[in-house]
TIZA-393964 format. One line per 5 residues: for each residue x, y, z of N, C-alpha, C. Coordinates in steps of 0.05 Angstrom, whole numbers. Layout:
# residues N
X Y Z X Y Z X Y Z; ...
//
This chain:
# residues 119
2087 1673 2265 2064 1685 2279 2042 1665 2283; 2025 1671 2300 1998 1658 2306 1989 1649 2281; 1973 1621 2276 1955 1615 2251 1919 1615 2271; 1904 1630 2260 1885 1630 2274 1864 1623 2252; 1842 1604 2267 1831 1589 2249 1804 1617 2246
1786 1602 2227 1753 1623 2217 1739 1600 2233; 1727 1606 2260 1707 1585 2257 1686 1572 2238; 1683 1547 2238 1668 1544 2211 1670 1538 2188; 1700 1546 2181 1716 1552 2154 1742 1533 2153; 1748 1528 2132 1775 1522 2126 1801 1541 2121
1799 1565 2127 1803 1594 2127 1826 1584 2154; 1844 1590 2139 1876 1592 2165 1889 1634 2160; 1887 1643 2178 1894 1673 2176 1925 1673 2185; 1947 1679 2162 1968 1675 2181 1984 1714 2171; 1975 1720 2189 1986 1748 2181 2014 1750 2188
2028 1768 2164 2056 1777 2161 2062 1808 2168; 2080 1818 2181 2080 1848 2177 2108 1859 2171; 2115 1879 2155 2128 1881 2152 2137 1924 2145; 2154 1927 2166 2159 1955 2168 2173 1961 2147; 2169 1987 2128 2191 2002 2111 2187 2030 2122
2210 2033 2132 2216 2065 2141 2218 2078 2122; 2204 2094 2109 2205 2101 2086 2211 2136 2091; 2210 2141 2120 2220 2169 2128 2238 2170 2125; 2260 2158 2115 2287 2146 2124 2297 2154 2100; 2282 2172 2075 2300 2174 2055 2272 2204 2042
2283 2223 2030 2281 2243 2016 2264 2234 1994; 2279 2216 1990 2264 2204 1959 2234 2190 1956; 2240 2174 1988 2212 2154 1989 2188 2174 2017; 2194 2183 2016 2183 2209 2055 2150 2207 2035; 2147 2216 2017 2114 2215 1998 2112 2190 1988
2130 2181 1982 2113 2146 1965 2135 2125 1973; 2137 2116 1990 2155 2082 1981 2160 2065 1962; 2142 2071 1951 2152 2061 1918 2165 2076 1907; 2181 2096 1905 2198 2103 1892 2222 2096 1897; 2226 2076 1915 2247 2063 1924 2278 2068 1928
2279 2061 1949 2314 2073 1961 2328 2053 1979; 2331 2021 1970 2342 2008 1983 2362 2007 1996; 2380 2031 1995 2402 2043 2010 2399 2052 2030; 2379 2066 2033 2379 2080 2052 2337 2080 2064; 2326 2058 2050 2303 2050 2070 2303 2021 2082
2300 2012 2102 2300 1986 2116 2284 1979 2115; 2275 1948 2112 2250 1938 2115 2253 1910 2135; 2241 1913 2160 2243 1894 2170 2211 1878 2191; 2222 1861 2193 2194 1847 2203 2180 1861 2229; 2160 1867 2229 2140 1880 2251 2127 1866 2269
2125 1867 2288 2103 1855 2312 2075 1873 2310; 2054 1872 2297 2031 1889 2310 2027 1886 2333; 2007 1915 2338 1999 1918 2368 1975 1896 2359; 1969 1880 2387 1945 1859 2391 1926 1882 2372; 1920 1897 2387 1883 1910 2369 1879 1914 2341
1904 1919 2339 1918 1925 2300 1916 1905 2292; 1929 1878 2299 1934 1852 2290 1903 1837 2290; 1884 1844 2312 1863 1833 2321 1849 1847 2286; 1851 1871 2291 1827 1892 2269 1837 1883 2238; 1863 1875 2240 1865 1863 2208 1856 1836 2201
1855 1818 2217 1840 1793 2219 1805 1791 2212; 1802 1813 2233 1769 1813 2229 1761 1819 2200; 1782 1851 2188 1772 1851 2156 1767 1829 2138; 1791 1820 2142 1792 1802 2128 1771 1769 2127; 1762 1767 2147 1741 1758 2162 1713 1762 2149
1717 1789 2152 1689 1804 2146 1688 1806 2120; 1703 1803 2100 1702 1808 2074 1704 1786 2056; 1710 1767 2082 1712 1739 2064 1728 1726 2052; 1756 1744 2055 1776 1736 2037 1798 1719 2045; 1814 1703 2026 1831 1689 2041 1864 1701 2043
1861 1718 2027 1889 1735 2024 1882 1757 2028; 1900 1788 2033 1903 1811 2032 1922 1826 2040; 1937 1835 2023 1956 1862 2039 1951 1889 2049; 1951 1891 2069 1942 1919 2078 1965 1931 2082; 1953 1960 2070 1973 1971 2077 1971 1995 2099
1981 2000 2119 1984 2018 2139 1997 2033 2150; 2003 2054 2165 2019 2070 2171 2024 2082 2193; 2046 2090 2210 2047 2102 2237 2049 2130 2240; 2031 2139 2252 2035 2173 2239 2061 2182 2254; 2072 2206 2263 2091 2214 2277 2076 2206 2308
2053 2215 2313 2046 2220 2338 2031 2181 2352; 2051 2163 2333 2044 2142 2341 2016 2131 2338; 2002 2136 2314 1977 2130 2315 1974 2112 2296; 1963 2081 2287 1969 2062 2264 1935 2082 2257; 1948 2083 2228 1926 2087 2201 1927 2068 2187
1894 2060 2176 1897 2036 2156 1892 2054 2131; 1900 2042 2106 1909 2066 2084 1882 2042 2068; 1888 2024 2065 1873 2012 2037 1891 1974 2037; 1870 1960 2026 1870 1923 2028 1875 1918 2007; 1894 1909 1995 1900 1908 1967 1903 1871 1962
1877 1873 1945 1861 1831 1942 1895 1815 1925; 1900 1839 1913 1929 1820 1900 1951 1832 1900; 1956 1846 1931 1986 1858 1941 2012 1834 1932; 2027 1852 1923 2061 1839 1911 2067 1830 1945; 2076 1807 1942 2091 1803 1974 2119 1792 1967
2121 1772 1951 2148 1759 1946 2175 1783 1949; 2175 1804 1938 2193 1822 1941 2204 1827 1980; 2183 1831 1990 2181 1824 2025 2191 1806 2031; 2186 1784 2025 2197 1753 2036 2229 1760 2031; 2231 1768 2001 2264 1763 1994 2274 1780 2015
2274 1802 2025 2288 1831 2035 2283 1813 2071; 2265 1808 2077 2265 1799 2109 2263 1775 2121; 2263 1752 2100 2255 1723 2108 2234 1714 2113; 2220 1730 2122 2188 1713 2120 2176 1694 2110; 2166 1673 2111 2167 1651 2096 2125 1655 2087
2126 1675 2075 2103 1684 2058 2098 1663 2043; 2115 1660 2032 2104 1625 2013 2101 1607 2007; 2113 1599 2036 2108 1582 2042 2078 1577 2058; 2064 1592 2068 2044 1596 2086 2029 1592 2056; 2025 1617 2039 2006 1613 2015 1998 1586 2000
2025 1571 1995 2029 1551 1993 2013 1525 2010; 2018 1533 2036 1995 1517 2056 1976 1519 2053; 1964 1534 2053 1931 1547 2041 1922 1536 2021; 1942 1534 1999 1917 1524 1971 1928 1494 1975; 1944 1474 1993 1947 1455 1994 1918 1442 2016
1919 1465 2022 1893 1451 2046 1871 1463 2042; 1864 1475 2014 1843 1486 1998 1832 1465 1975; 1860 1453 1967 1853 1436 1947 1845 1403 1964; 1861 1406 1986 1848 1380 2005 1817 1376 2010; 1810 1412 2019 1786 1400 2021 1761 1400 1997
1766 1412 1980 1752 1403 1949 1749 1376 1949; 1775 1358 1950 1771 1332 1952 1759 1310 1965; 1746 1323 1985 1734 1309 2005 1698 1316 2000; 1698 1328 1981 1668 1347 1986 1657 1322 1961
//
């Protein structure tokens, strides 16, 4: 995906998304964490631009350099944002869809700790 810079900042935003159909099973329809790897899929997402745009800005706006959000599609197609979680689990994601999540994180505190060094 896009790496979009913070003007001003050393701040690189490289957002990941990642779908679990979690309707897709009896067990997980109320929580996804109760988990049903049989029968829930998790695969990589495209946000809509305004979605993708509106999670950037939080994150923006709040200052932070990480966050998992978590969100949802109602039936009638509508994205809900549920809650930003400062130290969301991701590695489990990467393994299940490839995403290279950690490698990106990885870039960040390499070019976090670069610029400490310069200051």
């Amino acid at each position: 995906m896009d790496t979009q810079k913070n003007p001003g900042s050393q701040k690189a935003l490289i957002p990941f998304a990642v779908r679990i159909d979690s309707q897709n099973s009896k067990k997980t329809e109320v929580d996804w964490r109760r988990y049903d790897f049989a029968n829930v899929s998790h695969s990589i997402e495209r946000l809509p631009c305004e979605i993708h745009q509106r999670c950037i800005q939080l994150i923006q706006k709040l200052d932070l350099r990480y966050g998992a959000m978590d969100l949802i599609v109602s039936p009638q197609g509508e994205w809900v944002f549920l809650e930003n979680n400062c130290n969301g689990q991701w590695l489990w994601l990467e393994k299940l869809t490839g995403l290279k999540i950690s490698n990106a994180i990885a870039s960040q505190l390499i070019r976090l700790d670069a610029t400490k060094d310069t200051k």
